[in-house]
Each structure stands twice: as C-alpha cells, then as structure tokens.
LUMDO-25164 format. One record per residue: residue number from 1; residue in three letters; x, y, z of N, C-alpha, C in turn. Coordinates in nm, 4 decimals. Atoms other than C-alpha are relative to their C-alpha. Example, Ala and Ser with C-alpha at 12.3 -4.5 7.8 and 13.67 -1.06 7.14 Angstrom:
% residues 2
+-----+-----+----------+----------+----------+----------+----------+----------+----------+----------+----------+
:   k :   r :       nu :       nv :       nw :      cau :      cav :      caw :       cu :       cv :       cw :
+-----+-----+----------+----------+----------+----------+----------+----------+----------+----------+----------+
:   1 : ala :   0.0890 :  -0.1190 :   0.0000 :   1.2300 :  -0.4500 :   0.7800 :   0.0900 :   0.1200 :   0.0000 :
:   2 : ser :  -0.0820 :  -0.1190 :  -0.0060 :   1.3670 :  -0.1060 :   0.7140 :  -0.0770 :   0.1090 :   0.0730 :
+-----+-----+----------+----------+----------+----------+----------+----------+----------+----------+----------+
//
This chain:
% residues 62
+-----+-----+----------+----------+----------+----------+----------+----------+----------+----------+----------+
:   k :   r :       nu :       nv :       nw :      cau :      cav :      caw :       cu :       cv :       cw :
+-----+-----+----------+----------+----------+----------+----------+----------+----------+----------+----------+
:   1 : unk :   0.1140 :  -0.0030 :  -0.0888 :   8.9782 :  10.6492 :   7.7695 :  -0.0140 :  -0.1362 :   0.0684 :
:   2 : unk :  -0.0144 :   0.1359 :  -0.0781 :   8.9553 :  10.4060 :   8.0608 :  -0.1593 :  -0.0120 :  -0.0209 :
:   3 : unk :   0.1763 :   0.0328 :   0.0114 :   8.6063 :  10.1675 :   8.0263 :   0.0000 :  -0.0123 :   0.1439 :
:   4 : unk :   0.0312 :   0.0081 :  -0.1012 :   8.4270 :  10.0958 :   8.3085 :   0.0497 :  -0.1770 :   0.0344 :
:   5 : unk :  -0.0449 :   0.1005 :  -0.0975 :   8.5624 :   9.8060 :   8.5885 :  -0.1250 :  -0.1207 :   0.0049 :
:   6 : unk :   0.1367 :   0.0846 :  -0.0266 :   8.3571 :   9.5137 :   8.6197 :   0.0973 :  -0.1029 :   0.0705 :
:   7 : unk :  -0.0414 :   0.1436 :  -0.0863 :   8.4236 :   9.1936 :   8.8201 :   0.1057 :  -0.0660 :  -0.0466 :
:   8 : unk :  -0.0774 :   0.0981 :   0.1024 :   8.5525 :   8.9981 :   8.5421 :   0.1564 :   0.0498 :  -0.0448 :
:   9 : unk :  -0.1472 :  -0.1088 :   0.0358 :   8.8165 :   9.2804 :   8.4270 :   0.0852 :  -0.0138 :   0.1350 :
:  10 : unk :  -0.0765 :  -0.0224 :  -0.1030 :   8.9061 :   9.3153 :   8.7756 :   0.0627 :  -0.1120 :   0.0465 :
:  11 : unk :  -0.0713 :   0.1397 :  -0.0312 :   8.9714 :   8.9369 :   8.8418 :   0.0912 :  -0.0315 :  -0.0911 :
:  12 : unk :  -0.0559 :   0.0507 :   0.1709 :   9.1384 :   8.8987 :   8.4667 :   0.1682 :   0.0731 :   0.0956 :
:  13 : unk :  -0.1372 :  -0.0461 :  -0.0326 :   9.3755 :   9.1720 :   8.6033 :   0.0755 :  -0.0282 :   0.1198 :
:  14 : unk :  -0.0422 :   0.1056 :  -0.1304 :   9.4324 :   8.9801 :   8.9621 :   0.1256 :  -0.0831 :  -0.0694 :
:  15 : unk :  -0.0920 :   0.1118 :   0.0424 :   9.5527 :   8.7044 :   8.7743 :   0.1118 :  -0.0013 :  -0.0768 :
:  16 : unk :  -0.1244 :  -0.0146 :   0.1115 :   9.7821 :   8.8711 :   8.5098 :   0.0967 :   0.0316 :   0.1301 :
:  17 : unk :  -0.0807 :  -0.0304 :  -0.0958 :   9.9193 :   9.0608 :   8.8468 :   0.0433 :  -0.1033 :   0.0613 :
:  18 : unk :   0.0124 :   0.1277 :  -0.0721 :   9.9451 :   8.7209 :   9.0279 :   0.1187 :  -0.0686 :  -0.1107 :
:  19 : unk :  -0.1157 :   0.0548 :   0.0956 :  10.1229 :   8.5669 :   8.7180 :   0.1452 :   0.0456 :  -0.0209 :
:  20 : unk :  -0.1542 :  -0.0385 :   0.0381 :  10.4197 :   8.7945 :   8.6792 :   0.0655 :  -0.0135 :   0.1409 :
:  21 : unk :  -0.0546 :  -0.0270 :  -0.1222 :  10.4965 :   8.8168 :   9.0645 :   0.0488 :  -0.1745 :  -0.0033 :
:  22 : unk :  -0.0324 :   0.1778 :  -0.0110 :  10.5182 :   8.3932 :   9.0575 :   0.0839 :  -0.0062 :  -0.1052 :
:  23 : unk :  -0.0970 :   0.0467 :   0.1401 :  10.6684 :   8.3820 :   8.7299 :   0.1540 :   0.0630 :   0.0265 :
:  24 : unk :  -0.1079 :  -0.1353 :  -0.0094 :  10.9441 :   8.6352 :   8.8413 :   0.0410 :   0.1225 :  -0.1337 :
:  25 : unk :  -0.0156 :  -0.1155 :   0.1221 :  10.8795 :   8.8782 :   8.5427 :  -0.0088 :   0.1512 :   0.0680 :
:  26 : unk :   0.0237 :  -0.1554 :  -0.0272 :  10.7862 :   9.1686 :   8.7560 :   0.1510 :   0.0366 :   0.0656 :
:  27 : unk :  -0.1851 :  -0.0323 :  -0.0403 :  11.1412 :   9.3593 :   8.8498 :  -0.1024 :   0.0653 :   0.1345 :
:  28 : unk :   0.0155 :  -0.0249 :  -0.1079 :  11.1389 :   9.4823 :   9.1870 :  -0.0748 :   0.1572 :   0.0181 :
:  29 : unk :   0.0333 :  -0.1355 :  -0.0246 :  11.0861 :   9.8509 :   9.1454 :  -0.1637 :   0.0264 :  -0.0722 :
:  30 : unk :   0.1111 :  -0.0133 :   0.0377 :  10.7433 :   9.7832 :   8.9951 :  -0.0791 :  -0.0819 :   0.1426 :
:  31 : unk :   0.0363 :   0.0511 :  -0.1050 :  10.6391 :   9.5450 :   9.2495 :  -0.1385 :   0.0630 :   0.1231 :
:  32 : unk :   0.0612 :  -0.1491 :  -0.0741 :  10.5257 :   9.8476 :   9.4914 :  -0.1830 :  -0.0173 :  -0.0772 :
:  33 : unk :   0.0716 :  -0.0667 :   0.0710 :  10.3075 :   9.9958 :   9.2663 :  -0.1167 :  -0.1363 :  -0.0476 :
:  34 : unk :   0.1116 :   0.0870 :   0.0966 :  10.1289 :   9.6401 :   9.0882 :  -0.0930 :  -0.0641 :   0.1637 :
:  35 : unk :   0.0728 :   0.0203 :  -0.1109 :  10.0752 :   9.5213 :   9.4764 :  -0.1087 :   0.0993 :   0.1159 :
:  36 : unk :   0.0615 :  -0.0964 :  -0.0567 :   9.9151 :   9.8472 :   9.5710 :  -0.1654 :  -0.0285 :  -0.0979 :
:  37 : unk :   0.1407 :  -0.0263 :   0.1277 :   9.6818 :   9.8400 :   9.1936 :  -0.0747 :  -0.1964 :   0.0678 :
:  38 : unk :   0.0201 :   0.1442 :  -0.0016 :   9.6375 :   9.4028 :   9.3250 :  -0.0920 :   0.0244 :   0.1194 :
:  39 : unk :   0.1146 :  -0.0301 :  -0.0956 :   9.5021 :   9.5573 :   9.6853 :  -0.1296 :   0.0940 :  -0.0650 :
:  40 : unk :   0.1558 :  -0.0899 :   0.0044 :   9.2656 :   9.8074 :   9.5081 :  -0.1206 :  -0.0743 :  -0.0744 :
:  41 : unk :   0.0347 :   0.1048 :   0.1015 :   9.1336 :   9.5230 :   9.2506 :  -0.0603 :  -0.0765 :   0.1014 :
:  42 : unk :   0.0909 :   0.0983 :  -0.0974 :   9.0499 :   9.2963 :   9.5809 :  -0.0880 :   0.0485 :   0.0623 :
:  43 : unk :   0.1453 :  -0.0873 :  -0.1214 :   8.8629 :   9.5744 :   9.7906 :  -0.1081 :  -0.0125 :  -0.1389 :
:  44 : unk :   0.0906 :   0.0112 :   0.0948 :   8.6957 :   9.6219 :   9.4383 :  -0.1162 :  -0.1492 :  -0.0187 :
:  45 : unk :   0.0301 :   0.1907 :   0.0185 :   8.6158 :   9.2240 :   9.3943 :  -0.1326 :   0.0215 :   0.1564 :
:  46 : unk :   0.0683 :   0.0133 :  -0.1195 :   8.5062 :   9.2283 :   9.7740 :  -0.1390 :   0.0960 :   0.0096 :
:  47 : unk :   0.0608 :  -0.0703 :  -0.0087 :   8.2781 :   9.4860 :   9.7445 :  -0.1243 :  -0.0324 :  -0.1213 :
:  48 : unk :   0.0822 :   0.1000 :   0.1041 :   8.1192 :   9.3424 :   9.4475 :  -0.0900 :  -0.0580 :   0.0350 :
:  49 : unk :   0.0707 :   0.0855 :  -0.0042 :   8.0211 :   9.0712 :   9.5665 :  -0.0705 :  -0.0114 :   0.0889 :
:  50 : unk :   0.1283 :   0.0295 :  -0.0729 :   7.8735 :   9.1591 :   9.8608 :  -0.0827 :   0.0691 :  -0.0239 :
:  51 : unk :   0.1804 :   0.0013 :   0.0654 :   7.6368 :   9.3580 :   9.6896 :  -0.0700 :  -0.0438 :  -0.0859 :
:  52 : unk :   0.0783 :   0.0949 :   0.0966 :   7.5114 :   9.1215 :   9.4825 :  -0.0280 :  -0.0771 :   0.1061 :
:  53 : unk :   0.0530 :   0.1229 :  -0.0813 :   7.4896 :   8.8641 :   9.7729 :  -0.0855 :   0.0984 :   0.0783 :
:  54 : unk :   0.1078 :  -0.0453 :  -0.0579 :   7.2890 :   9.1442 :   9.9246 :  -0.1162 :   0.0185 :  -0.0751 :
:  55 : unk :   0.0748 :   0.0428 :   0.1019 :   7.0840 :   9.1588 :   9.6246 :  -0.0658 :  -0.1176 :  -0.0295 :
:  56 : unk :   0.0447 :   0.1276 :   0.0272 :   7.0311 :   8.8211 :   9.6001 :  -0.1258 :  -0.0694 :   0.1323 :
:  57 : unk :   0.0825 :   0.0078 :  -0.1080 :   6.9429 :   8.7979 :   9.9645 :  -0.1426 :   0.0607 :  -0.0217 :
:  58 : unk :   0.1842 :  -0.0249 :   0.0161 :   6.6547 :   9.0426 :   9.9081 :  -0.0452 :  -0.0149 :  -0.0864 :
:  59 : unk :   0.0990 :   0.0635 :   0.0886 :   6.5362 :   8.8758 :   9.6063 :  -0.0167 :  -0.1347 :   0.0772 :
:  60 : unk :   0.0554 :   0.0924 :  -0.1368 :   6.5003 :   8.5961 :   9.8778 :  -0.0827 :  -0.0128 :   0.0282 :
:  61 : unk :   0.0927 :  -0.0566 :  -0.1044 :   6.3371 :   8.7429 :  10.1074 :  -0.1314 :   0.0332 :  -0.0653 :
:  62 : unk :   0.1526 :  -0.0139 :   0.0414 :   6.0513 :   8.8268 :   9.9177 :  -0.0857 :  -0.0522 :  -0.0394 :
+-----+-----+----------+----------+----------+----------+----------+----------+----------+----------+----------+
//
C-alpha cells in the first residue's frame, strides 16, 4: 500500500533520482521512466508550494 505524497517524500525522492543520474548508477533503459517519475515529483513540488504561498498570502491579508 502506497502512503500518501507529501513535500518532503517528494523532494527526498528528487534527490535519490538526481543522485543516481550524476553518480552514473542509473543504466540507460531506466533513465526514461525515473525522468518521467523526476517530472511528475516537480509539477507535484510546484504545486505545493504555491498553495501554501497562497495560504500564507491570505493569512496576510487579513
């Protein structure tokens, strides 16, 4: 059973993805596939955070 995604998970797994591609551990035929799961992890991230900075904004504003 997959848990639920949070920020932290999603950046943790950025960086493991990020590590093998620099390190040269990832073989080529995975590549594909970890830079596809690395774009869905950043829209995730991005999306995050701007609703919290919209959140934040309207605890601002008030």
């Amino acid at each position: 059973m997959e848990t639920e995604m949070t920020y932290e998970k999603a950046m943790k797994r950025l960086e493991e993805i990020v590590k093998k591609i620099e390190s040269g551990e990832m073989d080529i035929d995975s590549l594909a596939a970890n830079l596809k799961e690395a774009k869905t992890l950043v829209e995730y991230c991005k999306d995050k955070l701007a609703k919290v900075e919209a959140e934040v904004n309207k605890c601002l504003d008030m």
